[in-house]
C-alpha positions in Angstrom: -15.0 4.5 -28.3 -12.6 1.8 -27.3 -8.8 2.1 -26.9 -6.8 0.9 -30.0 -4.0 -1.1 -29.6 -1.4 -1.0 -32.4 2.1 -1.9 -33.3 2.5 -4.9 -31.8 6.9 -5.8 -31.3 7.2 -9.8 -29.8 9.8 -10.7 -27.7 10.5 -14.2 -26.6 12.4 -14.8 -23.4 12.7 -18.7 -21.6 9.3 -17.9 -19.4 7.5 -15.3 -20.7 6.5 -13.8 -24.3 6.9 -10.1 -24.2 4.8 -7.7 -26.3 4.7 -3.8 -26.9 2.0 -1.5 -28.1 0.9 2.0 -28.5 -2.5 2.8 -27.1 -4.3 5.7 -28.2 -6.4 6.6 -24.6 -3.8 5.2 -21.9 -6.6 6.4 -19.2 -9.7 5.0 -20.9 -7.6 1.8 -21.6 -6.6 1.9 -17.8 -9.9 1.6 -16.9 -11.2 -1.2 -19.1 -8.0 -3.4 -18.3 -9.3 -3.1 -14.2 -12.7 -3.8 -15.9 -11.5 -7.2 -17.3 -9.5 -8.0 -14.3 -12.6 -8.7 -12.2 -12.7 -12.5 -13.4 -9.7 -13.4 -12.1 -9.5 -14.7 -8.0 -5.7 -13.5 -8.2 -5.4 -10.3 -8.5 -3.0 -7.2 -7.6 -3.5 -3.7 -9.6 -1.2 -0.8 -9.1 -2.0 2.4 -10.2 0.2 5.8 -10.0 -2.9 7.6 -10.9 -0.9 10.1 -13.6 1.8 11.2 -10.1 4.9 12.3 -11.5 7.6 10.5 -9.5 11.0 9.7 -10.7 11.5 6.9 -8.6 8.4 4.7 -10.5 9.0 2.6 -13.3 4.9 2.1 -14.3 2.4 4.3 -14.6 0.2 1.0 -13.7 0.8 -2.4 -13.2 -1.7 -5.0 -13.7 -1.0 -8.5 -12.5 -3.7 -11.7 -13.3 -4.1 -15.2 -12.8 -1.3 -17.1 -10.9 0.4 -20.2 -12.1 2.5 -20.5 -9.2 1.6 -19.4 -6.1 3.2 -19.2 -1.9 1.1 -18.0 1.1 2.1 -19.0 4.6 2.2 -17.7 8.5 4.7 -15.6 9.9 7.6 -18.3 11.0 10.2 -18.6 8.9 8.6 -17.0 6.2 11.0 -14.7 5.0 13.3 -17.7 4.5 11.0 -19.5 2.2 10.3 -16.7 0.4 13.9 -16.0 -0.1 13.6 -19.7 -1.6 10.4 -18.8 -3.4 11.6 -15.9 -5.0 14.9 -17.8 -6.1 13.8 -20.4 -7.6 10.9 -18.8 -9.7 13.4 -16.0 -10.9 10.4 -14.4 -12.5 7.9 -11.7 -11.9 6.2 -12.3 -8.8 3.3 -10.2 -6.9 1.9 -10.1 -3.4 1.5 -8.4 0.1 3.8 -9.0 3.3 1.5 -8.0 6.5 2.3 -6.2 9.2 2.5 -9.0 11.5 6.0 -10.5 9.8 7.1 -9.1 12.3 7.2 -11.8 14.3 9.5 -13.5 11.9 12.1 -10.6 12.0 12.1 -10.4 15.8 10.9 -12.0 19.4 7.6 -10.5 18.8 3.8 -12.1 19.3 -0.3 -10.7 17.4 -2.7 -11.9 19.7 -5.1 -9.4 19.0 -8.5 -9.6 17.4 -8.5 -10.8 14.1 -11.9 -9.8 12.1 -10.0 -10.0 8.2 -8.1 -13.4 8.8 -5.6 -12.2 5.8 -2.5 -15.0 5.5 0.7 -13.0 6.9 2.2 -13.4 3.8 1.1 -14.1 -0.2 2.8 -13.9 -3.2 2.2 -15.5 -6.8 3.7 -15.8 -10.2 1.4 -14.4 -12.7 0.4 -15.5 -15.9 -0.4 -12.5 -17.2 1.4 -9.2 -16.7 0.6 -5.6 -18.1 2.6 -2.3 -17.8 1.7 0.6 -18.9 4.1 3.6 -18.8 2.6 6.8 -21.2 0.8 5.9 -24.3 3.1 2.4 -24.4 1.1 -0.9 -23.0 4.1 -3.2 -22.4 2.2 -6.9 -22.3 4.3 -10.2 -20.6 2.4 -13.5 -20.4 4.5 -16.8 -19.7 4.5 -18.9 -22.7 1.6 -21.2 -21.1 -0.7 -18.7 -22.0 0.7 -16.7 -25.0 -1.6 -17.9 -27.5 -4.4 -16.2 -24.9 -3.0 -12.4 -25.9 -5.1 -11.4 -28.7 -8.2 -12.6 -27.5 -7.7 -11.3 -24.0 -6.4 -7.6 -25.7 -9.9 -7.8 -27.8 -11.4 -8.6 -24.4 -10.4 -5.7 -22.7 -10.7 -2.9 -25.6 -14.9 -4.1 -25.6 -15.3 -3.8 -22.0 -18.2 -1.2 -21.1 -17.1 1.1 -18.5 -20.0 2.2 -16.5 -19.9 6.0 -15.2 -21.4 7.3 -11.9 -24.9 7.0 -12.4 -24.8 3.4 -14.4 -23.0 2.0 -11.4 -26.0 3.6 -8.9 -28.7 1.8 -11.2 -27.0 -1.5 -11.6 -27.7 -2.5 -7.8 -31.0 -1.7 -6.1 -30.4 0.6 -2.9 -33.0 -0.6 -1.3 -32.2 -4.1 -0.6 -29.1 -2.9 1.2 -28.8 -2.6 4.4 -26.7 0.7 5.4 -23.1 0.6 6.2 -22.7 1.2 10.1 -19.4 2.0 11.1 -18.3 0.7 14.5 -15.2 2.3 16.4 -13.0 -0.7 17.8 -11.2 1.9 20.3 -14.0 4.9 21.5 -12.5 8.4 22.2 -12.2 8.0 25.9 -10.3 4.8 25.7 -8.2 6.7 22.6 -7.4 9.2 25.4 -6.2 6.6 27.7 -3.8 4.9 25.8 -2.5 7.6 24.1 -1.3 9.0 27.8 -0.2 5.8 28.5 2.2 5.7 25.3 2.8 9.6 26.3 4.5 8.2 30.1 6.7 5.3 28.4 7.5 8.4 26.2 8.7 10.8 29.0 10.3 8.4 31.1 12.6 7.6 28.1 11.4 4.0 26.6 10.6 5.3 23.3 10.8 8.5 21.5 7.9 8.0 19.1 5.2 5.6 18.1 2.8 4.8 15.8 -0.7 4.2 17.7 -3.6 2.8 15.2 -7.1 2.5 16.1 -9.7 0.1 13.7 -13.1 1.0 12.2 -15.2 -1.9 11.2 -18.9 -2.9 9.6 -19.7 -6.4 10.3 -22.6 -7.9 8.3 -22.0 -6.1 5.3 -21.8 -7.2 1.8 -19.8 -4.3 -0.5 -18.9 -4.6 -4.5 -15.3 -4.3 -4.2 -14.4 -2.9 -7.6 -16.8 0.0 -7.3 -15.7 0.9 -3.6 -11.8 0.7 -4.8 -13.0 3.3 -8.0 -15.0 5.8 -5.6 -12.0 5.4 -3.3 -9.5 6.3 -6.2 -11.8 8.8 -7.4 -12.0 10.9 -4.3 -8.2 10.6 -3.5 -6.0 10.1 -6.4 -3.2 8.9 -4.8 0.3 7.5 -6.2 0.2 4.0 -4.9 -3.1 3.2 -5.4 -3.8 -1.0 -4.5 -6.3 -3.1 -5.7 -5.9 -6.8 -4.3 -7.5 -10.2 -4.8 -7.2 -13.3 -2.9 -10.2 -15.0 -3.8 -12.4 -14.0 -0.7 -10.3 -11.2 0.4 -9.5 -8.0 -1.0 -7.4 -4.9 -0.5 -9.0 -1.3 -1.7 -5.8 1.1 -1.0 -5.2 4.7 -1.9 -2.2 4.9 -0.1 0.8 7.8 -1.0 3.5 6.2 0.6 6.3 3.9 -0.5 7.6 1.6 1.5 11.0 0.5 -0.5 11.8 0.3 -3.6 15.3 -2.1 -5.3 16.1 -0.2 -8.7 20.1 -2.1 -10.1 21.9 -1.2 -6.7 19.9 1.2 -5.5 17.6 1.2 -2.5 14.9 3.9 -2.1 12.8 4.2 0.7 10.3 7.3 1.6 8.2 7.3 5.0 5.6 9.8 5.6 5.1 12.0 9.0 3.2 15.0 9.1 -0.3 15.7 7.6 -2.6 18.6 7.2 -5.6 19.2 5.7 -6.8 20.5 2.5 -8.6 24.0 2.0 -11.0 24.7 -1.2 -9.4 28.5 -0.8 -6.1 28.7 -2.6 -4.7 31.1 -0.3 -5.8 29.1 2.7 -4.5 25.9 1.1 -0.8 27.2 0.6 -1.1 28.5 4.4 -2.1 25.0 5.7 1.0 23.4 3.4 3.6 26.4 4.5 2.5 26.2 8.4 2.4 22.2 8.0 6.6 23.0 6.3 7.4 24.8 9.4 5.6 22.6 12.3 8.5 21.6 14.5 6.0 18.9 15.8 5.4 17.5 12.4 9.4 17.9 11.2 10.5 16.1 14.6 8.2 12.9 13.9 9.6 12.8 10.3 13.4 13.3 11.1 12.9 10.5 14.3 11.7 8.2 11.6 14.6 8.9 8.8 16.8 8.0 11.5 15.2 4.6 11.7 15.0 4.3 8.4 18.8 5.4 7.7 19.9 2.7 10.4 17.6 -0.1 8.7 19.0 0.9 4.9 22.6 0.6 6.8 22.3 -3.4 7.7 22.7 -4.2 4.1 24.3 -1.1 2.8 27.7 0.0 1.0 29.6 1.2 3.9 28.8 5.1 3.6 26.4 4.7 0.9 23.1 6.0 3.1 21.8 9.4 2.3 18.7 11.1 2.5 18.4 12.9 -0.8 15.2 15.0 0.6 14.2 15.9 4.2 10.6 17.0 5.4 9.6 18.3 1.9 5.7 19.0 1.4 3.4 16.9 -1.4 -0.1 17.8 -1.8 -2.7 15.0 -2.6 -6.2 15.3 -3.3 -7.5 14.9 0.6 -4.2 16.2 2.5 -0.8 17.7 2.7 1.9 15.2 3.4 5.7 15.6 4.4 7.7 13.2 2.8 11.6 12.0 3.0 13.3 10.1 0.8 16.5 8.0 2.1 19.0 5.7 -0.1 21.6 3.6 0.0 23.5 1.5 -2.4 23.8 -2.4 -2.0 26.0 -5.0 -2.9 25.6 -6.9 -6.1 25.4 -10.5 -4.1 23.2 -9.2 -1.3 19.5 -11.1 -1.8 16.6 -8.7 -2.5 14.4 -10.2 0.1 17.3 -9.9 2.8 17.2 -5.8 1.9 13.5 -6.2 3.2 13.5 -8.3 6.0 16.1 -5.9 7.5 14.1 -3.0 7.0 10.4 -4.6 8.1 8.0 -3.0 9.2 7.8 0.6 7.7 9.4 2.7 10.4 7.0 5.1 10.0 4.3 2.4 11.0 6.0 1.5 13.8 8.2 3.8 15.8 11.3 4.7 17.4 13.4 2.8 19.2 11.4 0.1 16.4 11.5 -3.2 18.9 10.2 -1.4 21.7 7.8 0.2 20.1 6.4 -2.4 18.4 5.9 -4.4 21.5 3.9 -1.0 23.3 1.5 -0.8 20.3 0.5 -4.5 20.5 -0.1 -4.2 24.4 -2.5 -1.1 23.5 -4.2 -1.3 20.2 -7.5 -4.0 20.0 -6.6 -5.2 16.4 -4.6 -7.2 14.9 -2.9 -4.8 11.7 -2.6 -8.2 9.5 -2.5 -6.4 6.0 -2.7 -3.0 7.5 0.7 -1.1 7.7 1.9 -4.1 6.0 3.1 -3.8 2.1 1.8 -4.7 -1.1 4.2 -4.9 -4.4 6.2 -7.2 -6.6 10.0 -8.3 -7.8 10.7 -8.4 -11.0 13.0 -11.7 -12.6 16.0 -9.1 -12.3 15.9 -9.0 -8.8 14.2 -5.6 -8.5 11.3 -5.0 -6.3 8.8 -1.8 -5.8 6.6 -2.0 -2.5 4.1 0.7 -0.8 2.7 1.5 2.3 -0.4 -0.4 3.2 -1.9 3.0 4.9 -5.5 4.7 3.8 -7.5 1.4 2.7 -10.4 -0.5 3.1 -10.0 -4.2 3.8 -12.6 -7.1 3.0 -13.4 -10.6 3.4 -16.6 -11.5 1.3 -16.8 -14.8 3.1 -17.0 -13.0 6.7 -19.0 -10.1 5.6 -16.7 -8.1 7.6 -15.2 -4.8 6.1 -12.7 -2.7 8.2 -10.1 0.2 7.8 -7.6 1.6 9.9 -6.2 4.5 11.0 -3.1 5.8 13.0 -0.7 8.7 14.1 3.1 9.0 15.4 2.6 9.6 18.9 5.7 11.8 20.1 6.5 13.9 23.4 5.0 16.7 21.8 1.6 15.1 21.3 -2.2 16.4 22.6 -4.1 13.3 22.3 -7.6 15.6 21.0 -5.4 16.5 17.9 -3.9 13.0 17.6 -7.5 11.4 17.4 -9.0 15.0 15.1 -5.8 14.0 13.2 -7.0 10.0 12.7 -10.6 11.2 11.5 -9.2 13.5 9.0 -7.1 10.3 7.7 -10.0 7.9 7.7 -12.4 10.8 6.2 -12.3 9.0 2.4 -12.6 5.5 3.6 -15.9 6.7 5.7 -17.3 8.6 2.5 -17.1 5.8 0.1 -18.5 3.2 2.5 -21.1 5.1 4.0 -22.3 7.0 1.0 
C-alpha cells in the first residue's frame, strides 16, 4: 500500500514553486521519500523521528539535488559564506566541521585525517520536502517544477524493503567482517585524560571535551541501510543522513546545536548521560540518580555559561536566558541532561555572524573554549573534521536550524574508510575508568550496526 498524496495548493514565489498535500501514512511516506533520495550525489535528510519538541519546525526535512553549490577550507570561510548565503537568499543545506575553528580563532588541525571531509559545504537545492504531521509541504525552484508529479509518483511506488529483504539482497559471505580499530587504546586513554586532569587542577581549564576515534579501514558499507539500522536502534531527534558524492554522514544525534527562529536564538548543549535499564523501576532510578549527580549538573551548568557568553556577542543587551537547566530526556539508548539557553537578536544582525560567534558547540569543546580547544588538539590522534561539527540549513528568511554532529558513523566510499567518534567532558571531578566505560556506552549503537 503506497502513501496517497492529495490536495495539491500551488504557490509561486520568484525561485521556487511551492506545493501542499495531505498524506495519508506520514511514516510509510517518510520512508519511501529516503528510498527515492538514494539517486541523488547531494543529499542531506533530517528526521525528528516523531520527538515532540517545540523548538522544531519539521517533523523531516528532505533536501535533493543542488543547483548551486559552495564547499571550501577553513580560511575565511565564514566570510564567504556570509556572501554565499546573501546572495542566494534561498534555502540552502550543508555541514560546518569542527575544524572552522581555525577560521574563528588562532587555532591549527594537524591531526590524522582518515575521512578527508571539506571544512565546510553547503548547496542550494532543487528540490525541497517538509513534512510536518500528515501535511507534505513540497518546494522545488522553478528549474525543475514541471519534475513534481513525476518525482511525487516516484516516490509513492518505491518498495521499501523490511529486515529480512535487506539481509537477502547482499550475500554475507562475500563480505569481509567489519573490524573495529581503537585510534587511542585504554592505557593511552588513561594518560591523557590525567594529563587534561593536571591543566585542570592547576587552573588552565575548568572542563573539556576529550574524543577518542574508532575506525575500519578496508571496508565497503551500504550507507542507506547502516543510517536505517542506526535510526532504528536509537530513534533520536536529530537524526542526519548526508551525501557528498563519496562521502556520507549516518547521524543519530539528540543534540542541537542552534537554532534562528524571527529574533530568536535557541541553543541546547547536552552534559550528562546514563544508561538505559529494560526494568522500569531501575530505569527511573538511573534517570533520578543521573538528575541529582552533582558531577553530571556541574559539566552542564560550566557549559551554559559558555553558551550564555557566546549567545551574548550578538545579543539584545539583557536578552540571554536559560529557559531550562539540567532537565532529564530519555532516548532509546540513554538518559541525557539537557539545557536550553536564548537570546534575542537584532533585526540587522546577519544569521551567519550569530554562528560564527558561537562555533564550535561548547559542549564539544570546553571551558575556558580557546584554551580548551588548543589542549584537545595537542592530545587527541584525529582530526574531528565533521565530527562535533554541525549539519543543518537556512531558510530564504534568514532562519537557520543546526544539530550536533555527535553519535554517527562517517564514510568515504572512495577510501574504504568508515570511522565514528566518541567523547566525554573531562572535569575536576573526573575518574578516567568511568570517562572511557562512559565513551563505550556512547559508541555502543555505532558498534552494533557496523559490526552486526
Amino acid at each position: 500500500m503506497t502513501a496517497l498524496i492529495c490536495n495539491f495548493v500551488h504557490i509561486i514565489t520568484n525561485l521556487r514553486q511551492r506545493s501542499t498535500q495531505n498524506i495519508s501514512n506520514p511514516e510509510r511516506f517518510k520512508q519511501q521519500l529516503f528510498k527515492w533520495s538514494t539517486q541523488f550525489d547531494e543529499v542531506v535528510w533530517l528526521d525528528s523521528n516523531g520527538y515532540k519538541d517545540k523548538y522544531s519546525a519539521y517533523d523531516a526535512v528532505l533536501a535533493v539535488e543542488a543547483f548551486t553549490i559552495f564547499q571550501t577550507d577553513y580560511y575565511d570561510a565564514f566570510k564567504q559564506l556570509k556572501e554565499y548565503q546573501s546572495i542566494t537568499n534561498d534555502w540552502i543545506f550543508g555541514y560546518l566541521s569542527y575544524d572552522l575553528k581555525n577560521d574563528v580563532e588562532r587555532l591549527q588541525s594537524k591531526n590524522h585525517d582518515g575521512l578527508e571531509f571539506a571544512d565546510l559545504f553547503f548547496f542550494q537545492p532543487k528540490k525541497i520536502f517538509l513534512i510536518k504531521g500528515n501535511v507534505l509541504e513540497t518546494q522545488y525552484l522553478n528549474v525543475a517544477a514541471e519534475e513534481l508529479e513525476a518525482d511525487l509518483k516516484s516516490i509513492s511506488a518505491s518498495e521499501i524493503m523490511n529486515a529480512e529483504e535487506h539481509l537477502q539482497s547482499h550475500n554475507p559471505s562475500e563480505e569481509k567482517p567489519i573490524k573495529i580499530k581503537l585510534r587511542i587504546h585504554k592505557e593511552e586513554y588513561f594518560r591523557k585524560v590525567n594529563t587534561l586532569l593536571s591543566h585542570i587542577h592547576r587552573g588552565d581549564i575548568y572542563e573539556a571535551n576529550f574524543c577518542q576515534e574508532f575506525y575500519a579501514q578496508d571496508t565497503i558499507i551500504n550507507p542507506y541501510d547502516t543510517y536505517s539500522k542506526l535510526n532504528a536502534i536509537s530513534k533520536p531527534p536529530f537524526a542526519t543522513f548526508l551525501r557528498v558524492y563519496d562521502k556520507y554522514l549516518l547521524s543519530a544525534s539528540p543534540e542541537r546545536y542552534i537554532k534562528k527562529e524571527g529574533l530568536k536564538i535557541t541553543s541546547q548543549p547536552i552534559k550528562g548521560t546514563a544508561k538505559r535499564s529494560l526494568d522500569q523501576e531501575e530505569d527511573l532510578q538511573l534517570k533520578q540518580e543521573l538528575f541529582e549527580d552533582t558531577k553530571e549538573r556541574s559539566e552542564n551548568v560550566m557549559i551554559v555559561d559558555l553558551v550564555r557568553n557566546d549567545l551574548s556577542k550578538t545579543a539584545i543587551k539583557g536578552s540571554v536566558k536559560v529557559e531550562e537547566l539540567c532537565k532529564v530526556y530519555t532516548f532509546d539508548q540513554v538518559h541525557q541532561m539537557i539545557s536550553t539557553v536564548t537570546s534575542i537578536v537584532d533585526n540587522s544582525t546577519h544569521p551567519v555572524d550569530i554562528i560564527k560567534s558561537t562555533f564550535p558547540m561548547g559542549s564539544m569543546t570546553g571551558a575556558p573554549k580557546i584554551m580548551a580547544m588548543q589542549l584537545i588538539e595537542d592530545l587527541e590522534d584525529t582530526k574531528r573534521g565533521l565530527y562535533s561539527g554541525a549539519v543543518g540549513y537556512f531558510t530564504p528568511d534568514d532562519d537557520f536550524d543546526f544539530n550536533v554532529v555527535i553519535r554517527s558513523i562517517l564514510y568515504n566510499a572512495s577510501k574504504n574508510y568508515v570511522s565514528y567518534s566518541v567523547g566525554g567532558a573531562i572535569t575536576a571531578k573526573s575518574d578516567p575508568l568511568k570517562e572511557y566505560e562512559e565513551c563505550l556506552l556512547k559508541a555502543k549503537a555505532m558498534r552494533e550496526v557496523l559490526e552486526g
